[in-house]
BALUMRO-46458 format. One record per atom (N, C-alpha, C, O): z, y, x. Coordinates in steps of 0.001 Angstrom, whole numbers, plus 500000, padded with zeros to 6 digits. Atoms other than C-alpha are relative to their C-alpha. Example, Ala and Ser with C-alpha at 12.3 -4.5 7.8 and 13.67 -1.06 7.14 Angstrom:
500000498810500890507800495500512300500000501200500900500665501181501936499940498810499180507140498940513670500730501090499230500899502198499739
This chain:
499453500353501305798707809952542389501498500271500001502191499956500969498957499569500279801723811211541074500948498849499388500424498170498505498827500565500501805092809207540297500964500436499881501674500948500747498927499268500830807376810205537911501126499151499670501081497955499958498541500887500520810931808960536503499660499055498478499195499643497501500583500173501204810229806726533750500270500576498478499653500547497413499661499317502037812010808490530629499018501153499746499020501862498740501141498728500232808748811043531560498619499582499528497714500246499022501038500039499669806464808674531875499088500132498157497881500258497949500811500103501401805194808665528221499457501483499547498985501571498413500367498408499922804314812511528396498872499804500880497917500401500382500748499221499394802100812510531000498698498194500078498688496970499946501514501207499842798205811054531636500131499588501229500527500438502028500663500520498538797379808678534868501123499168500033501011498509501066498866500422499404800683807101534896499988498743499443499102498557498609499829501265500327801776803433534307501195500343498439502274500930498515499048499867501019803424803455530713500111498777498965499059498146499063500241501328500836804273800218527738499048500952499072498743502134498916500697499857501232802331799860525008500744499851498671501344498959498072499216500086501349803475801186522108499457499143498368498256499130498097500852501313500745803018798414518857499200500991499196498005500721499081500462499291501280802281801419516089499095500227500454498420500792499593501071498850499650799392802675518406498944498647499943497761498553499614501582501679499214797959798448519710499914499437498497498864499482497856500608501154501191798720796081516401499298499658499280498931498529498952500952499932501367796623797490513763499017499632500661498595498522500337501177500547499684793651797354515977499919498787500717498917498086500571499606501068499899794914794712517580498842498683498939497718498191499047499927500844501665794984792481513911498697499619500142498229498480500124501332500187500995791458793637513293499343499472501294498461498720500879500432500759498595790341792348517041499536498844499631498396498514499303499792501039500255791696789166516545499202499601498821498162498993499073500696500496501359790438788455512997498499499800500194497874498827499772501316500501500027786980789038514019499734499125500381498953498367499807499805500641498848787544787239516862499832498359499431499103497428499772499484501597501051788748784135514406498656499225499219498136498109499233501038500221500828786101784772511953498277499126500453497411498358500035501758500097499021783036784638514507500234498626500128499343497917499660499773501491499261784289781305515795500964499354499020502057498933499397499451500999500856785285779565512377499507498262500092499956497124499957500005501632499726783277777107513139500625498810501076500072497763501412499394500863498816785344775380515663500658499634499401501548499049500018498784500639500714787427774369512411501351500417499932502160500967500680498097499578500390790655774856511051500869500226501078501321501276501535499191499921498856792516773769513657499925500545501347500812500633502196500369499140498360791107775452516674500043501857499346500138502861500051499442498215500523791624779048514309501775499971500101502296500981500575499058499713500016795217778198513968500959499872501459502115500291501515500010500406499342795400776960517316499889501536501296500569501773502295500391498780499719793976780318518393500846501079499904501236501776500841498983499258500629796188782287516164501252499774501037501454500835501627499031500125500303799224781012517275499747500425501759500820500691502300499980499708498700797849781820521209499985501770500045500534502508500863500410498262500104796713785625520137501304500873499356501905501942499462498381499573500769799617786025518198501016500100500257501758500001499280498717500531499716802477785786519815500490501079500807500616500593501931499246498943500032804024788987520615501350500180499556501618500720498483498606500351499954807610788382521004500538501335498309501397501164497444499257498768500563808097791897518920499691501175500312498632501519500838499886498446499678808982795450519191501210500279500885502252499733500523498456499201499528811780797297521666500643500553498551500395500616497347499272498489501180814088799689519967499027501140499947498825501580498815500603499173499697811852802242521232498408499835499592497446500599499673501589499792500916808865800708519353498638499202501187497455499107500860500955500368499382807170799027522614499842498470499955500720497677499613500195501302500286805266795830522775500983498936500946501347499215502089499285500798499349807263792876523756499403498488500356498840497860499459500675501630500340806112789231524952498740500383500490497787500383499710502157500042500226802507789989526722499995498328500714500944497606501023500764501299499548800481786830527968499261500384500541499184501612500558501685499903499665797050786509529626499484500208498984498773501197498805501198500573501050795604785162526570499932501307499765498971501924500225499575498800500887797117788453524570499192501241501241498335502037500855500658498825499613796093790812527550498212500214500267497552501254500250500998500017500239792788789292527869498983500226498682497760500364498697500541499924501569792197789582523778499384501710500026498265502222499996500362498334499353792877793550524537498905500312500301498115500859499533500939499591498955790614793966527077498354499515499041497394500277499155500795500697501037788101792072524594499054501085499139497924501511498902499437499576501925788474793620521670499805501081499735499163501252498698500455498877499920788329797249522378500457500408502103501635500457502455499859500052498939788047797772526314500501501326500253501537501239500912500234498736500584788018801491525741501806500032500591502045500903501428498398499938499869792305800904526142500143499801500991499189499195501479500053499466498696793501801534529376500830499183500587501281499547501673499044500890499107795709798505530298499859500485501540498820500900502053500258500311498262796531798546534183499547499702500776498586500333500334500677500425499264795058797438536547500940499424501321501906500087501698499334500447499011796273795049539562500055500988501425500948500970502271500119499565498922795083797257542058500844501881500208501248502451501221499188499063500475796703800532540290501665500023500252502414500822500814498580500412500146800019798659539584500276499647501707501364500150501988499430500000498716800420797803543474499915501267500769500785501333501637499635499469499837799492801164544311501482500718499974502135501223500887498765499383500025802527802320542633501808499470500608502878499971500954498973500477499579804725800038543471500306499688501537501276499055501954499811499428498764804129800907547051500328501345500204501103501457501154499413498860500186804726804546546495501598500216499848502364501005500400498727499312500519807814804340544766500885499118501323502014499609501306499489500786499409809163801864547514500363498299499599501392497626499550499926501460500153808249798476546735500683499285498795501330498241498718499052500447501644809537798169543055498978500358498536497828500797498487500888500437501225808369797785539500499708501465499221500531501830498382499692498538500347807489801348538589500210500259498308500138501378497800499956499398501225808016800945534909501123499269499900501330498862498757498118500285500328811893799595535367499830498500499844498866497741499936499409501442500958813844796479533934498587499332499352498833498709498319500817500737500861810500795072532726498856499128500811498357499383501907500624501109499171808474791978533479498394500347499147498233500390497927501174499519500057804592793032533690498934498820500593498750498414501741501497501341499626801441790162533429498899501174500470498976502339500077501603498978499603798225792111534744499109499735500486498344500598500917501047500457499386795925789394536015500397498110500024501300497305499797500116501792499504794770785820536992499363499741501277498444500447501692500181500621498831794457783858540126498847499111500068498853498135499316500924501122500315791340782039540703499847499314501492499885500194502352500722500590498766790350779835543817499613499204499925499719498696498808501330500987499553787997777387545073500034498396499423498997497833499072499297501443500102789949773741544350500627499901498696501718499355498536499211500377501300790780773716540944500774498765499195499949498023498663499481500973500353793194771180539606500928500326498892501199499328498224499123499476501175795487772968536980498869500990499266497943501615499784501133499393501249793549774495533900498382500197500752497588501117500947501632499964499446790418772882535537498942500764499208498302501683499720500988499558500308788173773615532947499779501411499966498671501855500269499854498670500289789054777120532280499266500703501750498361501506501976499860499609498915789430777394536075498396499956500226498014501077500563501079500208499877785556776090536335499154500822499216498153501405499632500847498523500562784303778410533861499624501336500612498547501930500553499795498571499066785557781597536164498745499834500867497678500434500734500634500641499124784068779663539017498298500533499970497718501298500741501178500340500432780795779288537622499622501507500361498938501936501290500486498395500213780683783154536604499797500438501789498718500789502266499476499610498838782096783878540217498476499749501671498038500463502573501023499983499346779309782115542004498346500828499376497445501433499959501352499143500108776535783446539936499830501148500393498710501637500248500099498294499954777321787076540987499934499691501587499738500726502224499501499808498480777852785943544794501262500177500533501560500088501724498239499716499729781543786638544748500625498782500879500363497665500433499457500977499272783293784479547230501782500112499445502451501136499296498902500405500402786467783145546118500997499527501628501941500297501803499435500009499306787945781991549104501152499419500282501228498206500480498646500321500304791660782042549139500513500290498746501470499732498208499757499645501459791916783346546105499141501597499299498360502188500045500257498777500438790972786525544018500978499952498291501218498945497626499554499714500926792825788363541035499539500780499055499781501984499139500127498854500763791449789763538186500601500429499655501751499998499738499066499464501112792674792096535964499491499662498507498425499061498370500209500263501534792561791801532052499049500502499980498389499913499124500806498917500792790042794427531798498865499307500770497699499624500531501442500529499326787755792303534126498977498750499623497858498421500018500193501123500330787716789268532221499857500607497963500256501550497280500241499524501628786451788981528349500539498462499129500574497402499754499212501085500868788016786401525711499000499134499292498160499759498645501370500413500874785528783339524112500801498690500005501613498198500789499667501139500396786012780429522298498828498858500818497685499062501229499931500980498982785784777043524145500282498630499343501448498282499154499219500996500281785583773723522781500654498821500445501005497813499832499222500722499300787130772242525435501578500113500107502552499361500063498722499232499384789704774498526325500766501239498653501682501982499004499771499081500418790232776688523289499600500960499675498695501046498846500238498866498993790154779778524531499856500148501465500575499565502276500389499626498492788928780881527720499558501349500256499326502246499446500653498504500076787723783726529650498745499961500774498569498825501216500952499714499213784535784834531552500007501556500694501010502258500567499740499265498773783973787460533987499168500743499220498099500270498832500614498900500446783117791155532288498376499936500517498294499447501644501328499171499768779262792191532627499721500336501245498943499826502051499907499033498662780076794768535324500991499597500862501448500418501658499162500304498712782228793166537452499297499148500899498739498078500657500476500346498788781215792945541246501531499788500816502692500131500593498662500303499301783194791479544081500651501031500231501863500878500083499434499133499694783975794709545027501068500791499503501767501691499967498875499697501208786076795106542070501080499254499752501941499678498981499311500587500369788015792026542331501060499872501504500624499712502645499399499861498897791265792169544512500237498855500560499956497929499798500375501086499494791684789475546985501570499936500130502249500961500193499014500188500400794832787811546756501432500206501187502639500081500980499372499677498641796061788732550683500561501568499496501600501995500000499418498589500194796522792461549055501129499998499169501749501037498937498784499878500628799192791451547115501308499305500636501192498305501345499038500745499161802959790705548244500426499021499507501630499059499253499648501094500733802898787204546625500850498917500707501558498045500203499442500912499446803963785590549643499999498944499809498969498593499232500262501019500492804833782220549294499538499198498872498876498162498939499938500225501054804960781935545813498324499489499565498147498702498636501915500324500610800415781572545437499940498586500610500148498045501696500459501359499682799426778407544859498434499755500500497643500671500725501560500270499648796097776902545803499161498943499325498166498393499797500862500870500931794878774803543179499301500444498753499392499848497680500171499700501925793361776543540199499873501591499552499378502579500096500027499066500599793828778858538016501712500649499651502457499884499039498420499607500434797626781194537613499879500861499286498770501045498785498925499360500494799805783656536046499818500612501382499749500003502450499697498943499193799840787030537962501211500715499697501264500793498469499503499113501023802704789281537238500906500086501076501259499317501970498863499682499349805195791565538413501317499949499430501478500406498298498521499801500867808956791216537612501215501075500320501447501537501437498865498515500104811885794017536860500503500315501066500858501473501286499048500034498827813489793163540113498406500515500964498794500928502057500567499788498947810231793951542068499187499052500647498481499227501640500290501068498731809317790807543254498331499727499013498119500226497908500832500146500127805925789579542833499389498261499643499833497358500352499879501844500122804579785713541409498343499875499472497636500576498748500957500553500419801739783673541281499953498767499361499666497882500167499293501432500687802579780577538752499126499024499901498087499122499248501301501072499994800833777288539441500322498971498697501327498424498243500071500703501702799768775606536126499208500729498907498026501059498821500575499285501372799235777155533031500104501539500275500386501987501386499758498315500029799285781292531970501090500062498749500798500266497571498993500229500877802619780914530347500563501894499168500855502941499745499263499034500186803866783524528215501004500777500442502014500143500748498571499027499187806359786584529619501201499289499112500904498473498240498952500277500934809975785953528068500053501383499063499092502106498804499571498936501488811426788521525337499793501303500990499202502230500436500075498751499124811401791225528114498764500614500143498705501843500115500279499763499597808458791108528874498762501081499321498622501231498108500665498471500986805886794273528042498630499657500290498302499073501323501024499235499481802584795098527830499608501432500702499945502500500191499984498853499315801602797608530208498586501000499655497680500303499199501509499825499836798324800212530148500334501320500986501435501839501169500179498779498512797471803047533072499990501645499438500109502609500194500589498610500077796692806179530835500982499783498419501050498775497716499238499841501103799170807595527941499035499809498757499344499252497703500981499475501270795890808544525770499700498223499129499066497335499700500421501243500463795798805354522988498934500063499290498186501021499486501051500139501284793376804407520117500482500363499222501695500534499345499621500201501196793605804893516920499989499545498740498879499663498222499629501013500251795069802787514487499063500110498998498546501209498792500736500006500908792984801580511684500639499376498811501508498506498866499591500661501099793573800765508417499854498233499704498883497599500117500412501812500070793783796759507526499614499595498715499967500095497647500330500295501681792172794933504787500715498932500019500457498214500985498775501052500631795119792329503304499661499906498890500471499645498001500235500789501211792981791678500707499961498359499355500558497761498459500072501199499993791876788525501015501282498763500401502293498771501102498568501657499971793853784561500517499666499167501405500375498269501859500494500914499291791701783346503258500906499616501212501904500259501539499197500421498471792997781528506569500383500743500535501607500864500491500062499104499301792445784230508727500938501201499531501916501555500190498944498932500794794196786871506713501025500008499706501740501009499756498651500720499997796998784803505952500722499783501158501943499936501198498920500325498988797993783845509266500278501846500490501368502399500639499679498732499989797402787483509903500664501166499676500836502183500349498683499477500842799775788857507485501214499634500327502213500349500245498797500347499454802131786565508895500640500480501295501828500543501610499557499419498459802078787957512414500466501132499977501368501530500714499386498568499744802335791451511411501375500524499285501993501566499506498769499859500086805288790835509480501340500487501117502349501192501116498484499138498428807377791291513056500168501144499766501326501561499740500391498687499542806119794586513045500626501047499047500432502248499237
């Protein structure tokens, strides 16, 4: 695999590049909305509740790329239309062993997975959901394992919200084990984390919640080639449409 300078990388296929908003939001929008719609019945407040977790995309760069990813947000992705080529944990440490141990897409702070292990005590339930999936397939958890976004799928929860479950096709053999990454001290052992690499290089596993990146931080995907965008219907007064109009105002 080839590594390039980044002011190239948006030219060429295979490479780690952001996500640009004009290419994700629209389909994005219409993701989400179904997403909302399907699971109205969980009431008002668990749609806006929802919204305000799916939604939250700090913005745009100057340059038009997404700003602000999350789990929730990269797991919605991966959801929603899988087909999009987010990163992958095991991709993104390739490169950042190549280039010499650094963040191959610059100044920018990159989410690209979750931490699961055996002892859950922070976002138990969520954490017990994985679990569950994890033993039915045989997967040993261990010390830990990391998915990526694209491994996990997005579902409403009326415990927890939102939550995720473990793709279809995912075997252990697919999920990286948390010794392959240079997390060092930083991995906790209770639960469920926050994966992500930051601008400087360094590597974190955050015990607690899956907190949002700050203003910096990007969505990433592995392959230049995007979707394409779809038209939106902003017809309707309803809930869903409304808060939806409101989000894409950033944009």
């Amino acid at each position: 695999m080839e590594v390039i300078e980044i002011q190239d990388i948006k030219t060429r296929v295979g490479v780690a590049s952001t996500v640009r908003a004009n290419d994700l939001i629209p389909v994005y929008v219409e993701g989400v909305k179904r997403f909302l719609r399907d699971n109205l019945s969980m009431g008002e407040e668990w749609v806006k509740t929802a919204r305000g977790r799916l939604y939250n995309f700090s913005g745009k760069s100057g340059e038009g790329d997404i700003l602000g990813s999350s789990a929730d947000m990269g797991v919605a992705i991966a959801t929603f239309f899988p087909e999009f080529p987010l990163i992958t944990g095991q991709q993104l440490l390739r490169l950042y062993l190549k280039i010499g141990n650094k963040n191959p897409s610059g100044h920018v702070y990159i989410d690209f997975g979750v931490q699961i292990n055996g002892k859950p005590r922070f976002n138990q339930i969520q954490a017990e959901i994985l679990l569950k999936d994890f033993k039915s397939r045989g997967i040993d958890v261990g010390e830990g394992r990391v998915p990526d976004f694209n491994q996990l799928r997005l579902v409403a929860d009326e415990n927890c919200g939102l939550a995720y479950r473990l793709a279809e096709d995912v075997i252990a053999e697919n999920i990286v084990a948390v010794s392959a990454y240079p997390f060092g001290t930083r991995v906790g052992k209770d639960g469920l984390f926050g994966a992500y690499l930051d601008g400087d290089g360094s590597w974190y596993a955050i015990v607690g919640g899956l907190p949002s990146s700050g203003s910096v931080g990007q969505m990433v995907r592995y392959d230049t080639k995007g979707v394409v965008p779809k038209k939106l219907d902003t017809s309707s007064d309803n809930l869903v449409d409304k808060l939806t109009r409101d989000f894409i105002k950033r944009f």
